[in-house]
N, C-alpha and C positions, 0 to 999 in steps of 0.2 A: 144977483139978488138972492138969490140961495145961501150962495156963501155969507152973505150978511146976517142970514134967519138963523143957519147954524153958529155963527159966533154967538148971535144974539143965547139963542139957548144956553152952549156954551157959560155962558157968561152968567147967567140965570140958574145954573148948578153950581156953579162957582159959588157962586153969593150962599146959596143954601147948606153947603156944605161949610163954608165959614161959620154962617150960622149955628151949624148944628153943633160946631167944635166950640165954640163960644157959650153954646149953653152946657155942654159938658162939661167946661174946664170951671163955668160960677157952679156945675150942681157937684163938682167934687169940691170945689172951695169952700162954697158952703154948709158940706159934710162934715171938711177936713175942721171948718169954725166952729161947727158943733161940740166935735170931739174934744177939743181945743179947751171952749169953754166950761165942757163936766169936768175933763181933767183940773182946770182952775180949780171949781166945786170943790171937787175930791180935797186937792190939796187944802185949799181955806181951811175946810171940816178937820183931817188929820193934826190941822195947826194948831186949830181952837180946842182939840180934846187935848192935846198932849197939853198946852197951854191950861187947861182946866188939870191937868196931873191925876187923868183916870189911866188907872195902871193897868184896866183889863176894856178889851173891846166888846163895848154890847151888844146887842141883838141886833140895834139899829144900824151899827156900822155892818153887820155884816149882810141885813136887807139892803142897806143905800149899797154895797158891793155886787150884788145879782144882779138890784136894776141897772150898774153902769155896764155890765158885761150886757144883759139883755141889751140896752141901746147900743153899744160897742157890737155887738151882732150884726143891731136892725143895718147901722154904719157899713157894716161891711157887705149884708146883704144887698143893699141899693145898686154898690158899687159893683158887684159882683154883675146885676141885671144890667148897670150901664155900660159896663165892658163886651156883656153879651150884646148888650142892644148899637153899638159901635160896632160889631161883626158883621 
């Protein structure tokens, strides 16, 4: 009877620990899709100015540049606490 209660446990860590690797691998997938889609952004944008044949880059390219490194941080910051919080 014991032995049945400890597989049971057993088995009950199991599952949670699957669990917890399953939400890990969609919240870096999900990251990695984020990143994914600014970079899209980015590139559209670089296409559509050269396509418009402005020979110098404006202000605004170089604010839409901070905010993608700001988010490209936030990205890595997450991953960085998920790594730790996998420890």
């Amino acid at each position: 009877m014991n032995n049945n209660s400890e597989d049971e446990q057993l088995a009950k860590l199991r599952d949670i620990q699957i669990a917890r690797l399953a939400f890990i691998g969609a919240s870096i997938a999900t990251i990695g899709d984020g990143i994914s889609t600014y970079a899209a952004a980015l590139a559209l944008e670089v296409l559509e100015e050269a396509n418009n044949q402005r020979s110098q880059p404006s202000s605004s390219h170089f604010k839409n540049l901070d905010i993608a490194q700001q988010q490209l941080d936030y990205y890595i910051q997450q991953l960085q606490h998920m790594r730790q919080w996998i420890k």
